[in-house]
Backbone as a ProteinNet text record, in pm:
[ID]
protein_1_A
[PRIMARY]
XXXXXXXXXXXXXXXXXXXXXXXXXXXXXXXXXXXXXXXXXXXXXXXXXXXXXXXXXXXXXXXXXXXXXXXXXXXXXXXXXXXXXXXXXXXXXX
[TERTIARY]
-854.7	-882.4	-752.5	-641.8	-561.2	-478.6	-459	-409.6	-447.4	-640.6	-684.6	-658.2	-655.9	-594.3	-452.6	-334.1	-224.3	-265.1	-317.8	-355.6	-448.5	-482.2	-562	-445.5	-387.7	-276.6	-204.2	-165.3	-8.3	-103.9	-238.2	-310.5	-377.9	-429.1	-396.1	-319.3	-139.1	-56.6	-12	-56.9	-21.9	-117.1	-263.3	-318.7	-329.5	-315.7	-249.8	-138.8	-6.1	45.6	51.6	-33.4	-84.8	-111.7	-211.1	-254.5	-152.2	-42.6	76.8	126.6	138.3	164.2	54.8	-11.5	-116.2	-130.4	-116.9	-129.5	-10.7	116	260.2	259.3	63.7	87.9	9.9	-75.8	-152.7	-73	-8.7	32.3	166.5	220.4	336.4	378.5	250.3	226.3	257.3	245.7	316.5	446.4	546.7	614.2	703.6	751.5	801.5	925.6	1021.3	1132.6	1058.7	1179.3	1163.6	1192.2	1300.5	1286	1155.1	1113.8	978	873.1	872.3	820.2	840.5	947.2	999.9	952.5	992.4	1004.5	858.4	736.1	647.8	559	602.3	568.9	622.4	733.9	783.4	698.7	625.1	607.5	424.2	377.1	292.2	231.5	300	316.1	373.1	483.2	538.8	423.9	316.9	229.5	140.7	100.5	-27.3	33.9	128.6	185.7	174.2	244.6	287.4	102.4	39.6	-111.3	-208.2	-149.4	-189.1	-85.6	8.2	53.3	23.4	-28.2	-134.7	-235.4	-371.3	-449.3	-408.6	-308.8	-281.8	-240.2	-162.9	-90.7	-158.1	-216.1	-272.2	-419.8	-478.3	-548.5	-702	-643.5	-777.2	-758.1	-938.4	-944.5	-924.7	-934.2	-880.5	-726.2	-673.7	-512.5	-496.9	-544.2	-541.8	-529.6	-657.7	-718.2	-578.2	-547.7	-444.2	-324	-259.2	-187	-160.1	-226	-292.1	-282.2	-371.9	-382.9	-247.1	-162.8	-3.5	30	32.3	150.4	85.9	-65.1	-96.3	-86.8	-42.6	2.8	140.9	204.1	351.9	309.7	284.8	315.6	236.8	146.2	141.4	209.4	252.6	391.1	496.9	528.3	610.8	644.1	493.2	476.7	460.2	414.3	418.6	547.4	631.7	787.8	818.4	794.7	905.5	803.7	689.5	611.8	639.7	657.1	649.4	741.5	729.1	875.1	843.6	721.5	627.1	751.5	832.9	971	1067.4	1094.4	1235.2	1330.5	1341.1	1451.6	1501.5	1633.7	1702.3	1647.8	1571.1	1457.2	1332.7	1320	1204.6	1201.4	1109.7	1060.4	1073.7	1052.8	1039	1144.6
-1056.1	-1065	-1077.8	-1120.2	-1177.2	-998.6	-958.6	-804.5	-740.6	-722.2	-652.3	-713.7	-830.5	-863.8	-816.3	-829.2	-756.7	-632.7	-474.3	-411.9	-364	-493.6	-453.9	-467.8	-574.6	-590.8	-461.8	-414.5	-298.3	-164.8	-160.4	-39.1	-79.5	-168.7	-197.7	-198.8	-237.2	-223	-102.7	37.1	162.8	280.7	199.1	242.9	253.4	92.6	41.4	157.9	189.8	263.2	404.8	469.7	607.8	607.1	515.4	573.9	586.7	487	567.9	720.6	710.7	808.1	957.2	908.7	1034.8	1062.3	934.2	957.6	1019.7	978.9	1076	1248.7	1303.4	1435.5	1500.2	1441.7	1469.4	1482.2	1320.3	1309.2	1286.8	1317.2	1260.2	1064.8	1030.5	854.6	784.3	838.4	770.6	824.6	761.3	769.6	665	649.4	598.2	629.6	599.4	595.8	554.9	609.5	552.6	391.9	341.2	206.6	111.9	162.7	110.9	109.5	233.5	233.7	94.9	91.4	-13.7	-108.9	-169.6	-286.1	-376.8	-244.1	-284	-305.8	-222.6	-226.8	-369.2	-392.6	-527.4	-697.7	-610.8	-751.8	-735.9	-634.8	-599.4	-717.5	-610.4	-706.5	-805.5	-844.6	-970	-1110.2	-1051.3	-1170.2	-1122.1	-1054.6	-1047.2	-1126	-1104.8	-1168	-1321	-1365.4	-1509.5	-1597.1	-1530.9	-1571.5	-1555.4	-1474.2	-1435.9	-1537.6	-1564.3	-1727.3	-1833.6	-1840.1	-1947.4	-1994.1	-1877.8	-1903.1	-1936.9	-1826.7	-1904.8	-2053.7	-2090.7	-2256.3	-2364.5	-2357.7	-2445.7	-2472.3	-2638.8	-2658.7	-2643.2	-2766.6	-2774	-2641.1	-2621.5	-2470.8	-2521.3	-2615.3	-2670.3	-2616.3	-2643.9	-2652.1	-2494.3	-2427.3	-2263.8	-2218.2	-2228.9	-2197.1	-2188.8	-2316.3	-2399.2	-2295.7	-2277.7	-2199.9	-2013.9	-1996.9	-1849.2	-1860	-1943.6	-1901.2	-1936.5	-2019.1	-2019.9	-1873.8	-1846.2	-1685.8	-1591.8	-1564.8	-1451.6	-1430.2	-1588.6	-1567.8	-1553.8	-1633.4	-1580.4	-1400.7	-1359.2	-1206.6	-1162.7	-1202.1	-1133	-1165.5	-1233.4	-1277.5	-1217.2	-1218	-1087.8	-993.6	-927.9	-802.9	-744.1	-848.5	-872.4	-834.6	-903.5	-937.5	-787.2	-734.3	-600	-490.3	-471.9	-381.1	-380.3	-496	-496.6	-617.1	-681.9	-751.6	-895.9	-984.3	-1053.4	-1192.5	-1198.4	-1317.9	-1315.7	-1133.6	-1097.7	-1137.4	-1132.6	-1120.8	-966	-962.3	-887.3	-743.7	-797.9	-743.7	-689.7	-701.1	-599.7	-479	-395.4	-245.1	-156.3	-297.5	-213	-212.8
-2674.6	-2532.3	-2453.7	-2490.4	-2442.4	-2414.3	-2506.8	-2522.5	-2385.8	-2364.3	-2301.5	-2151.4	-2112.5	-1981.6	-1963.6	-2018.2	-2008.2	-1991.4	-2044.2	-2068.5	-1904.9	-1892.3	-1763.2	-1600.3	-1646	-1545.6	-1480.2	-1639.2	-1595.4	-1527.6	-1586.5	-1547.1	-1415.3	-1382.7	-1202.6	-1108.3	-1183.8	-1165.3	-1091.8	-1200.4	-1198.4	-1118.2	-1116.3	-1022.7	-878.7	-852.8	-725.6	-664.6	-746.8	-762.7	-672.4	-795	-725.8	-614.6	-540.4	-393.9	-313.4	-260.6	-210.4	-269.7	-360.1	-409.8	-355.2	-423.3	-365.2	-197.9	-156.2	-35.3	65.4	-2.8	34.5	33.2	-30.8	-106.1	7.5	99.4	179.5	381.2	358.7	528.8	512.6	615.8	609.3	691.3	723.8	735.4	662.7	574.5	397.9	344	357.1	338	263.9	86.6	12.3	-87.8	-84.7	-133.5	-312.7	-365.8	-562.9	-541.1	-432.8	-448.6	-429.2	-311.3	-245.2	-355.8	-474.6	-574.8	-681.5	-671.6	-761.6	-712	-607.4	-552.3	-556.8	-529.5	-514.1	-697.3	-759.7	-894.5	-929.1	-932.6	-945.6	-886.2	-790.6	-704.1	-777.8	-789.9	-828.9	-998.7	-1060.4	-1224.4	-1236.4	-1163.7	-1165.7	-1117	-975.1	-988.7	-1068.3	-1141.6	-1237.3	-1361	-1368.6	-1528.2	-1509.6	-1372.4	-1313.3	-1334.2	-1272.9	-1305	-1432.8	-1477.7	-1671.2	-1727.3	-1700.9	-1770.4	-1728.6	-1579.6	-1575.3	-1601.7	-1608.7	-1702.8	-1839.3	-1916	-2088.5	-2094.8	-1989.3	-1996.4	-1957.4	-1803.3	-1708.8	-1808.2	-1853.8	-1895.9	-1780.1	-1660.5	-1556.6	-1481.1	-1449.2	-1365.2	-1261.5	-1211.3	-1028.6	-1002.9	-1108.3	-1144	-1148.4	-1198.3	-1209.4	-1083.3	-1033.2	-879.2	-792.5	-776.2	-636.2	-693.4	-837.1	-857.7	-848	-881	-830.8	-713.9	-649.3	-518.3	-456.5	-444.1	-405.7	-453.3	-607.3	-621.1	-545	-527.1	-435.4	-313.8	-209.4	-103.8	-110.7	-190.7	-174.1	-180.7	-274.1	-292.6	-152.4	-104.6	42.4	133.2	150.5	292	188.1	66.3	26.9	115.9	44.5	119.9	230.1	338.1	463.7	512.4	477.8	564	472.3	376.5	322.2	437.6	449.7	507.7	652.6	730.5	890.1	925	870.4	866.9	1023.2	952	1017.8	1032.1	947	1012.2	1027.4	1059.2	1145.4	1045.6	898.2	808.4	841.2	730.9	730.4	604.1	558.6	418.1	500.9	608.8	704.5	694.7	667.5	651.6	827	913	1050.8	1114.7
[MASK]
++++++++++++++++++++++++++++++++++++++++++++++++++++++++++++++++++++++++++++++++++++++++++++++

């Protein structure tokens, strides 16, 4: 089981993926660099993994929960500030 969650990660990962992708093939609204590829693949698997070692480690599910739920907002104010750039860093997309 443990296999098939990894397994499920990188292939959400990679699916997630594609739709920019596909969608760069249609409009030109979409528009992504190989880094933007990266960057986002990175931020992508990096919290699926960060939360697939929380479930394997963290004993209480309260304790899971509160954790997860911290890495998935970090990774959206991530992605927030790289996409539109919501606290005027220097790492803003806009």
């Amino acid at each position: 089981m443990k296999n098939k969650r990894l397994v499920g990660i990188v292939l959400t990962t990679l699916i997630l993926l594609l739709i920019p992708l596909i969608a760069m093939q249609f409009t030109d609204e979409v528009n992504w660099t190989l880094f933007d590829f990266i960057i986002a693949g990175f931020l992508l698997l990096g919290t699926g993994l960060m939360c697939e070692l929380v479930i394997r480690k963290v004993s209480k599910i309260e304790h899971r929960i509160t954790i997860c739920a911290v890495l998935l907002t970090m990774f959206v104010l991530i992605w927030l500030e790289l996409a539109v750039g919501i606290f005027g860093t220097p790492f803003a997309g806009s």
